[in-house]
C-alpha positions as CSV (number, residue, x, y, z in Angstrom):
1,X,3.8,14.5,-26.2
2,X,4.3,11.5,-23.9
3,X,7.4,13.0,-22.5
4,X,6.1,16.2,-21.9
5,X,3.3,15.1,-19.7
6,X,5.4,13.1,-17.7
7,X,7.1,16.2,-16.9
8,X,3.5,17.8,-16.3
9,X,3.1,14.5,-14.1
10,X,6.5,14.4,-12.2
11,X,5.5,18.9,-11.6
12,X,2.4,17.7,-9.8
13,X,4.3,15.5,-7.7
14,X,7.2,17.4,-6.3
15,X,5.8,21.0,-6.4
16,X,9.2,22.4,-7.7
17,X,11.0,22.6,-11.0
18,X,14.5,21.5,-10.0
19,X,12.9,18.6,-8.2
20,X,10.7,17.4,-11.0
21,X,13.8,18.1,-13.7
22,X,16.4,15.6,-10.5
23,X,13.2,12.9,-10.5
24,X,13.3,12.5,-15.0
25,X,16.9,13.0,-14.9
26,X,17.3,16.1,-17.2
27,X,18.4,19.8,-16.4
28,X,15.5,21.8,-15.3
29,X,15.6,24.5,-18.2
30,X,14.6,21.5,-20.1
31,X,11.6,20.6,-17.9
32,X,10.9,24.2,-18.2
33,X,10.8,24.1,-21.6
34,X,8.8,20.8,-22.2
35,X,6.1,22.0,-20.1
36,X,5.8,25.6,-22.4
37,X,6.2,23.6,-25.8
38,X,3.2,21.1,-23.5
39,X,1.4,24.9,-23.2
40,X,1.5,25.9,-26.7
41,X,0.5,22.7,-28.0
42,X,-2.1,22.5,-25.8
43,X,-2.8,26.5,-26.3
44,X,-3.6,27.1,-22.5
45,X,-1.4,28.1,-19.4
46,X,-0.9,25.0,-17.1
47,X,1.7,26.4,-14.5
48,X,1.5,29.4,-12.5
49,X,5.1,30.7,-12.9
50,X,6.5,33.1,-10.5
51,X,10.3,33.0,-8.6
52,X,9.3,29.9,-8.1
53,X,6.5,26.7,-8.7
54,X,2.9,28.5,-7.9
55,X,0.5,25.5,-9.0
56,X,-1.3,24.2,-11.6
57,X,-3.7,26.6,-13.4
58,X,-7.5,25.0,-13.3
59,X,-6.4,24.2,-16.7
60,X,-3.1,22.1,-15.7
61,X,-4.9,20.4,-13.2
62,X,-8.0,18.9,-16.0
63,X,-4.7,18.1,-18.2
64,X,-2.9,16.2,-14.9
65,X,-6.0,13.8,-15.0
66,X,-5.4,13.3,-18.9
67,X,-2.1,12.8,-18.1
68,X,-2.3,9.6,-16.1
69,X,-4.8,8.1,-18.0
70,X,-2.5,9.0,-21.5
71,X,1.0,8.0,-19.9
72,X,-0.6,5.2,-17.9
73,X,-2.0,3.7,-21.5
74,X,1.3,4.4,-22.8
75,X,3.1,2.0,-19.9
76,X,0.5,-0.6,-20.7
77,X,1.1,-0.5,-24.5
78,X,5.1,-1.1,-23.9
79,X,4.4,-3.8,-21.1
80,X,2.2,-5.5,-23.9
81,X,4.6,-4.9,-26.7
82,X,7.0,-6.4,-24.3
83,X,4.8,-9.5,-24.0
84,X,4.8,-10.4,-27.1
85,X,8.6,-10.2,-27.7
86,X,10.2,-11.6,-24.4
87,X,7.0,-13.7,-22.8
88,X,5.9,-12.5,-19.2
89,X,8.7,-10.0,-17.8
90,X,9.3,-6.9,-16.4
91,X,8.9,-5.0,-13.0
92,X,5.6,-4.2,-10.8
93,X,6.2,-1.7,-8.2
94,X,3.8,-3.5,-5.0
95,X,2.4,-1.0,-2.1
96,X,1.3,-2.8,0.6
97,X,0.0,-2.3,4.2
98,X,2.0,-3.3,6.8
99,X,-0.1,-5.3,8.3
100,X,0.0,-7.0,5.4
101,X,3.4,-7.7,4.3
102,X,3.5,-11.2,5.1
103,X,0.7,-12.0,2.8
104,X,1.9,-10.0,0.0
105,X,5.3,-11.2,0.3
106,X,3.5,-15.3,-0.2
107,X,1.7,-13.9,-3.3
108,X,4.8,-12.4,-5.3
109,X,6.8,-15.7,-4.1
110,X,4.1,-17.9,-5.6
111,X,4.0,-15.9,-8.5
112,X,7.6,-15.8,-8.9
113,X,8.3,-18.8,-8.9
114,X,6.1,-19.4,-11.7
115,X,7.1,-16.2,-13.6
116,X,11.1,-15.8,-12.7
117,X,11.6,-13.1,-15.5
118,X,9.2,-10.8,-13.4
119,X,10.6,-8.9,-10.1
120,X,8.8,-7.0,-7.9
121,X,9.3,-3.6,-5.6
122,X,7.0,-4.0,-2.4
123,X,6.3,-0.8,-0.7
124,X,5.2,-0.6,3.0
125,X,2.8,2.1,3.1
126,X,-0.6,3.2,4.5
127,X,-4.0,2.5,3.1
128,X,-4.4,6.1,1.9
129,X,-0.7,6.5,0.6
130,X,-1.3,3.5,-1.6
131,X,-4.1,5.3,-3.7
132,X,-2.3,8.5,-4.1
133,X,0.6,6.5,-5.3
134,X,-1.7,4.3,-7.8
135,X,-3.3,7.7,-8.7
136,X,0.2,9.1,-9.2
137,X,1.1,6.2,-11.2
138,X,4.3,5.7,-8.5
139,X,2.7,2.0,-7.9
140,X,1.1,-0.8,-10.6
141,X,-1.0,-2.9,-7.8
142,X,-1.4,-2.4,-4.3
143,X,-2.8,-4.8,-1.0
144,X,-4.9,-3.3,1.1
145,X,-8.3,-3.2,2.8
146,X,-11.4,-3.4,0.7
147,X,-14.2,-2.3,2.7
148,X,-13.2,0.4,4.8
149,X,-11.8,3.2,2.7
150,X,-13.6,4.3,-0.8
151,X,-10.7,2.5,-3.4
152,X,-12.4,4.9,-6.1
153,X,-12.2,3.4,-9.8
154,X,-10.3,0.7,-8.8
155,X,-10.6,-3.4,-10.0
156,X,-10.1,-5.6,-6.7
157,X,-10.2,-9.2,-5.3
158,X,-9.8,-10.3,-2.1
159,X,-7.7,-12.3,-0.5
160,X,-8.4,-13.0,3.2
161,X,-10.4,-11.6,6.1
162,X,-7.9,-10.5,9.3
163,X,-8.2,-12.4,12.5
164,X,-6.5,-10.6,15.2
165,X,-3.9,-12.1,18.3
166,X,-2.4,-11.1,21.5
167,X,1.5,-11.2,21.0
168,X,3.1,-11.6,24.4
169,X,6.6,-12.7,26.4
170,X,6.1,-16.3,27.4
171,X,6.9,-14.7,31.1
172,X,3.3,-12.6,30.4
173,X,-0.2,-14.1,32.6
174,X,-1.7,-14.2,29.1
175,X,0.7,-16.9,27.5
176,X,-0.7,-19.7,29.2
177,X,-4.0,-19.2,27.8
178,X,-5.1,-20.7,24.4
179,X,-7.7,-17.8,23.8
180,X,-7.6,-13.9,24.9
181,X,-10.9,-12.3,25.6
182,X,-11.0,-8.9,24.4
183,X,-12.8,-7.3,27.9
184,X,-9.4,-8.4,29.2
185,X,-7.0,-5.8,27.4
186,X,-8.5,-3.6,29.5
187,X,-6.0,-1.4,31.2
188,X,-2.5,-3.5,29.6
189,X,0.1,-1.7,28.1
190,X,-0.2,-1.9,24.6
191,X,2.1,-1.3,21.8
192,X,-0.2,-0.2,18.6
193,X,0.1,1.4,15.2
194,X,-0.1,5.1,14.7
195,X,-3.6,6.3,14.6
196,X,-2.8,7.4,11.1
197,X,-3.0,3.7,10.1
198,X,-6.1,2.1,9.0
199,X,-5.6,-1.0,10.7
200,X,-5.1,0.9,14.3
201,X,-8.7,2.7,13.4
202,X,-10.3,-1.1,12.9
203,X,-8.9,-2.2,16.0
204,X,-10.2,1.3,17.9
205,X,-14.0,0.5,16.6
206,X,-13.0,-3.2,17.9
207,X,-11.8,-1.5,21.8
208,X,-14.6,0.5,21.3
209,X,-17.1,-2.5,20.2
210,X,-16.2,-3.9,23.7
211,X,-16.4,-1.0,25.9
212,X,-12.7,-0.4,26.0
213,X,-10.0,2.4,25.9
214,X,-6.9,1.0,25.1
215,X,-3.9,2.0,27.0
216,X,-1.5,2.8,24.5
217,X,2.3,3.3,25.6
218,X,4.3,3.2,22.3
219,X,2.7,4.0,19.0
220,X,4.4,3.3,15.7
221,X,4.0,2.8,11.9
222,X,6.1,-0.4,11.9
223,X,5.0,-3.6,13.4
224,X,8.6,-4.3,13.8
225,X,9.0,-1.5,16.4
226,X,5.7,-2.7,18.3
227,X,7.1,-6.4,18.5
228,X,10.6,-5.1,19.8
229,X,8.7,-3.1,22.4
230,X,7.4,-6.3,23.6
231,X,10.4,-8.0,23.8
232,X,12.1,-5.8,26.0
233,X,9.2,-4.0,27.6
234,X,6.6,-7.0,28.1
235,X,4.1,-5.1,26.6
236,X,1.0,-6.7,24.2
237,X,0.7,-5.9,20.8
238,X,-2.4,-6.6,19.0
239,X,-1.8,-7.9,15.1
240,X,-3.6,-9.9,12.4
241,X,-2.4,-13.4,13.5
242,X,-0.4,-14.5,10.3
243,X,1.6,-11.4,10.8
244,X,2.0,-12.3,14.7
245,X,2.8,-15.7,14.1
246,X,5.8,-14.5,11.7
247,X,7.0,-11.4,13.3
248,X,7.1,-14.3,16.6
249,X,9.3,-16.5,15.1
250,X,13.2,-16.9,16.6
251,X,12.1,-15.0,19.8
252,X,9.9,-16.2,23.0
253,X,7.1,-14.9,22.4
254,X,3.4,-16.5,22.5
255,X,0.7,-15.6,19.8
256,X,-3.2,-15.8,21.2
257,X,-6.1,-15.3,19.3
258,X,-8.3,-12.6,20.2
259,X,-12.0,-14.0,20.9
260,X,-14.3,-13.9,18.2
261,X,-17.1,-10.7,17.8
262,X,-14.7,-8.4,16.1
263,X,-14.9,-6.5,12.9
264,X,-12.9,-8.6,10.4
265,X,-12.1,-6.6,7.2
266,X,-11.2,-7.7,4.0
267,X,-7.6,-7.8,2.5
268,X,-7.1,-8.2,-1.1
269,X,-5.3,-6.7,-4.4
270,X,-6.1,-3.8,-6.2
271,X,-5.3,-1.7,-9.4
272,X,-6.5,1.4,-11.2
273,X,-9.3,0.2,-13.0
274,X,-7.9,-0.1,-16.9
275,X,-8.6,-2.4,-19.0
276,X,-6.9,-4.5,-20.8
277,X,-4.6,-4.7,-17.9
278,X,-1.3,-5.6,-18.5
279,X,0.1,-9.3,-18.8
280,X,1.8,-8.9,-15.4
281,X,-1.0,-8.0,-13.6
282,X,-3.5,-10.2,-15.5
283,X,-1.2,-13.0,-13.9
284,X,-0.8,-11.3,-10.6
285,X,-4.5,-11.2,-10.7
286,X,-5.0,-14.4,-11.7
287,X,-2.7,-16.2,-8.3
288,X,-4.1,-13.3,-5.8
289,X,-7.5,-15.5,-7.0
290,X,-6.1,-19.0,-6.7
291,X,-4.8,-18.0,-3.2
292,X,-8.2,-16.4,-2.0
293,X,-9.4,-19.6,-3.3
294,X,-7.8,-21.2,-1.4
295,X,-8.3,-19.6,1.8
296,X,-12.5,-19.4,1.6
């Protein structure tokens, strides 16, 4: 049973037999005929079959949501069973925002270091990408903003609150300054993330806050593209300042902190809400609130 509804599970994702069949690793007539022993079993039609994928049936899609709750149960059993025989080990698949990645990446290395057996995948992805893939079951955890988006059934703690910066050329009028004003982006070419990103939509409510409309010359869903375009462009990028302050380092570039008066949302961890939770993440957990600790 397990089997077949991952098949039912990897269907839902890629929308096509032979795809689903590549993802598991078997031939597609034996997808195709796990999912009509999963019919019969079940005693309902959950694919709409034609010369090709047509959907799930109303049905299929009630037995999807089973599904992940059934094969995500079963993940947690092994990782437990695990537990017991080997101690804390295994892998947790980590989507993060990019905005972001410099946090997460100080959370897995403090947990790593005090778990070595456990590696980690970290995923650079946007707010709403990381819930379908925790909904999908295609990530254990993700980091990503708490307050602005509804997380759904979801368990969550924060871990810090973003302060913004200015990151400039040491050649730029800014660089001399030990504090930007926002009022004074006004009219600069700025390098920002796609609008598609939730942390370009906090910083558009921020422009807006302040009676702004950012000039944006190059848009882009990596921050390392933004920061390139002010190297050789001596354009302004606005970024939380911890990811600044790294992406700055090795080049000569300044990092200013914006004035304060802005929206500052929170960051922090989260996971489908299922309890008990897995030894990894229980530990995961357990640092991501040590660090927050640390921070307030």
């Amino acid at each position: 049973m397990i089997q077949k509804l991952e098949m039912l599970l990897a269907l839902a994702k890629t929308q096509h037999f032979g795809r689903a069949a590549e993802l598991l690793g078997v031939t597609q007539p034996s997808l195709s005929s796990g999912i009509k022993q999963l019919e019969d079993q079940l005693g309902v039609k959950l694919v709409q079959r034609g010369s090709r994928f047509g959907g799930l049936t109303p049905e299929g899609q009630r037995a999807l949501e089973w599904a992940r709750r059934i094969v995500g149960d079963s993940r947690q059993l092994c990782e437990e069973m695990r537990y017991s025989r080997e101690g804390l080990s295994g892998h947790l698949r980590l989507a993060v925002i990019p905005t972001a990645l410099t946090e997460a990446a100080r959370l897995v290395s403090r947990f790593s270091r005090a778990h070595p057996n456990v590696s980690f995948s970290i995923l650079s992805r946007s707010s709403a990408e990381i819930l379908k893939l925790l909904e999908n079951l295609d990530a254990d955890a993700g980091v990503t903003y708490l307050d602005n988006e509804p997380l759904g059934r979801m368990v969550s703690t924060g871990l810090y609150r973003e302060n913004y910066a200015v990151l400039c050329r040491s050649d730029h009028p800014f660089a001399a300054q030990t504090r930007v004003a926002w009022a004074a982006l006004e009219g600069m070419s700025l390098s920002l993330l796609t609008p598609d990103m939730q942390n370009r939509r906090i910083l558009n409510r921020n422009f807006a806050a302040h009676g702004l409309e950012p000039k944006s010359v190059v848009e882009s869903n990596s921050t390392i593209v933004l920061v390139s375009h002010v190297i050789e462009a001596g354009a302004l990028t606005v970024l939380p300042q911890p990811m600044a302050q790294f992406l700055a380092i090795g080049h000569d570039l300044r990092v200013i902190p914006l004035e304060d008066g802005a929206l500052r949302p929170e960051v922090g961890l989260i996971a489908p809400h299922q309890e008990p939770y897995t030894p990894v993440f229980r530990s995961l957990l357990r640092v991501a609130r040590e660090m927050a600790g640390e921070v307030n």
